[in-house]
N, C-alpha and C positions, 0 to 999 in steps of 0.2 A: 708813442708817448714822448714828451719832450724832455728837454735835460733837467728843467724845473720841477716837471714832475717824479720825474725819476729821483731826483734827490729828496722831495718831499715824504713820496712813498720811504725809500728809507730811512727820514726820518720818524715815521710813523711806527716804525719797524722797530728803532730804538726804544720810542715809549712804548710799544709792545710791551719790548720787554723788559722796560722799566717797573711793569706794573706789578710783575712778579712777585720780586721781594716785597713790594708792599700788603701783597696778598698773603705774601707766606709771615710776614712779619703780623698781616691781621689773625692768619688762623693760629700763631702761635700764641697770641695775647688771649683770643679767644676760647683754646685749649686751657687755659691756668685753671688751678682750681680757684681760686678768688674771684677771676671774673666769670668763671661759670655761677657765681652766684652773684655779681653785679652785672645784670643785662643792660643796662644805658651803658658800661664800658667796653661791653664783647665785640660791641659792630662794627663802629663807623670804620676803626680802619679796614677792615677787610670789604665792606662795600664802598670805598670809596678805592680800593683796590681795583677790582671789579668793575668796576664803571669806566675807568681810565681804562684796563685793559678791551673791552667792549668800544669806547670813543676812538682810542688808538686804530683798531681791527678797522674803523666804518672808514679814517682817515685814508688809512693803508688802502683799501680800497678805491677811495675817491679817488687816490693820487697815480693808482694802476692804471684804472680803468680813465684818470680824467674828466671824473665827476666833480663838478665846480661846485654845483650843490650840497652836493656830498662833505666836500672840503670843507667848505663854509661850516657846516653843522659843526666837524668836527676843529675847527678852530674857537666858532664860538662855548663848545661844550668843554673840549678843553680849560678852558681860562678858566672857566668857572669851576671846576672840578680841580686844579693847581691854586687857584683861589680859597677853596675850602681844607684842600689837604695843608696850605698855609697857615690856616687859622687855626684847625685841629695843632696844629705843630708846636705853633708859638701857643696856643692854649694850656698844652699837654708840660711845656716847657715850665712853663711859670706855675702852674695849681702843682707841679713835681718837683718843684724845688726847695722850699725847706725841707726838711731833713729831720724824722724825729727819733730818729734813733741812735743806740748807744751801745760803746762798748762795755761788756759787762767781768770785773776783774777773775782771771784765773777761768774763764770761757771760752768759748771757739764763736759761739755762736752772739749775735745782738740780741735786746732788748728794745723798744719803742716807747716814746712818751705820745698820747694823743696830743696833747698841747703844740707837739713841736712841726705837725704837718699845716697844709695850708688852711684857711677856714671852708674855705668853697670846699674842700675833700673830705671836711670835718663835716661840712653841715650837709652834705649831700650822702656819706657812706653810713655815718653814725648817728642818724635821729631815730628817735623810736621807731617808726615805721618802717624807716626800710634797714633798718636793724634786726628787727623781727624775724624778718623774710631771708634775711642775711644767715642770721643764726641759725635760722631750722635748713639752711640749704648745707651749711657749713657741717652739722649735726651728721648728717648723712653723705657725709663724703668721706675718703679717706685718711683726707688728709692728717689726720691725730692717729688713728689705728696702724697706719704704714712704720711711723716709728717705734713700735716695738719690734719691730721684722729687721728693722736697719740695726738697732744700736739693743746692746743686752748689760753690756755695764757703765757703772755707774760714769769713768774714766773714759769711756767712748762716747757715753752722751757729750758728759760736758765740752768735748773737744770736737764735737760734731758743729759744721755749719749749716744749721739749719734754719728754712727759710724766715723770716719774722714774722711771718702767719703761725707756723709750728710752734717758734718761739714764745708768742706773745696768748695764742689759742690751748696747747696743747699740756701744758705745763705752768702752774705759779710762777708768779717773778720771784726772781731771785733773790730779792730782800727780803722775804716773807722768811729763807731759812727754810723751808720743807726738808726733808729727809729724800732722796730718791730711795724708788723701789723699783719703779720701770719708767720710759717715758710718760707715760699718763697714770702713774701712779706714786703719788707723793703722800706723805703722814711726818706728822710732829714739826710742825713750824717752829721755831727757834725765836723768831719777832713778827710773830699776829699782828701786831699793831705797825709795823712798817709802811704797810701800802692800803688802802683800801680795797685792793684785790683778792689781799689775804683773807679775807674770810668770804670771796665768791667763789674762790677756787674750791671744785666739788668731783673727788675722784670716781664719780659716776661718769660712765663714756656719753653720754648724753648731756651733762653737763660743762665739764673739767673747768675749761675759763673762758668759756664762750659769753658768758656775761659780764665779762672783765673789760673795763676801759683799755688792759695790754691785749685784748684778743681786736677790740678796734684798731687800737693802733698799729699791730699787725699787720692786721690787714692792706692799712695805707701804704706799711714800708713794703710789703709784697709788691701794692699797685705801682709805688712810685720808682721801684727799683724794675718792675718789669717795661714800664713805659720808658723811663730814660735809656732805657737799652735798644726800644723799638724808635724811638729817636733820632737814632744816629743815621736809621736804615731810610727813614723819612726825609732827614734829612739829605744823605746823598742821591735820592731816588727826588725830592723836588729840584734839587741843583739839577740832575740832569734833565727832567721834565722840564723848566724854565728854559734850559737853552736850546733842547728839541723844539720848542715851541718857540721860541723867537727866530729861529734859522729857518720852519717852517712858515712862516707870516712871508718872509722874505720872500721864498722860494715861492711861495702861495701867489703874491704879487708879481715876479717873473714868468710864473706859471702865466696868469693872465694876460701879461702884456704880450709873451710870444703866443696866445692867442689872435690876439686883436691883429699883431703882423702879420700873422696869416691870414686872416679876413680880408687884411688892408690890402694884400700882397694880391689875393684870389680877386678882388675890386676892380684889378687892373690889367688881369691878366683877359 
């Protein structure tokens, strides 16, 4: 195997294991309980994960063994799969950037306005339809029940951080003025008329504020606060994929040429 090759292969080696964190960065996104109820947001990273690590593996190979063929596929499947994990990036970047949440006075935890997230996240998370399917997934999970196990008074909720799915699903806003009694059990609102939340909010576990515009927006500030985090990982994981794969072109191309010497060389001898 030549020195071209040899370097290629461990370059393939690197995006190996480049691919990892993105895999583990997809199955942590895809663990949430929010995106266990949003399926268009559970995958792409982890099968695009996935796929690099499988392109990387056929390169690695190519470049052991000296399969040109092999190379090729896996240079041109590359770009293409650095190319999309791009787009996912700068996509995820920009629909995650406003920001609709707030702090709320004498709390631990935020509050969320739907207004204040992007439209594309609005019109895609919260339309009737796939609201629907939202809600009955969110009903059956536990994300609302767990907080009475965590937090028992009243002093320990409010200084609890908990996540803006909890916050905004689990419990009335805080303007409404409810009384606590437990986490998902609130009586005697103080200002009914505050929010229009305040008279969705329904201390049935089947209900609570899952029909509340703060149980939407929630949800966003869950999505957008778990994506900006899986962000960083993408990001350092395409930086290095980009220059794995520009060092590999190179070497891809010395590869070839100290083939051809050798050809040229065996021509003559």
């Amino acid at each position: 195997m030549g020195v071209s090759n040899n370097i290629t292969a461990l370059l393939n080696f690197i995006a190996l294991l480049a691919s990892i964190p993105i895999i583990a960065a997809g199955t942590w996104l895809a663990s949430k309980p929010d995106n266990e109820c949003i399926h268009n947001f559970r995958w792409p990273v982890l099968i695009l994960g996935i796929l690099i690590l499988f392109v990387s593996l056929a390169g690695f190979i190519g470049a052991y063994w000296n399969k040109q063929g092999l190379l090729a596929f896996y240079l041109f499947c590359m770009a293409i799969l650095i190319a999309l994990l791009l787009v996912l990036l700068v996509f995820a970047f920009v629909v995650t950037r406003p920001n609709g949440t707030y702090h709320v006075l004498g709390r631990g935890y935020e509050e969320s306005r739907l207004d204040g997230f992007s439209a594309w996240l609005r019109n895609s998370v919260t339309n009737d339809e796939s609201w629907h399917k939202i809600r009955t997934c969110l009903t059956h999970s536990s994300v609302c029940t767990k907080l009475t196990q965590d937090y028992v008074t009243a002093d320990h909720f409010f200084n609890s951080h908990i996540s803006p799915l909890q916050s905004g699903c689990c419990k009335p806003p805080s303007a409404c003025g409810y009384n606590y009694v437990n986490p998902i059990l609130w009586i005697n609102p103080l200002s009914p008329m505050a929010d229009p939340d305040c008279y969705l909010w329904n201390n049935d576990q089947t209900q609570l504020c899952y029909n509340c515009n703060a149980c939407k927006a929630g949800l966003l500030g869950n999505l957008r606060k778990e994506w900006r985090r899986a962000n960083i990982i993408l990001i350092v994981a395409v930086v290095t994929l980009i220059s794995v794969y520009l060092i590999a072109c190179s070497a891809f191309k010395n590869a070839q040429t100290e083939d051809l010497f050798r050809h040229y060389k065996r021509g003559w001898v």
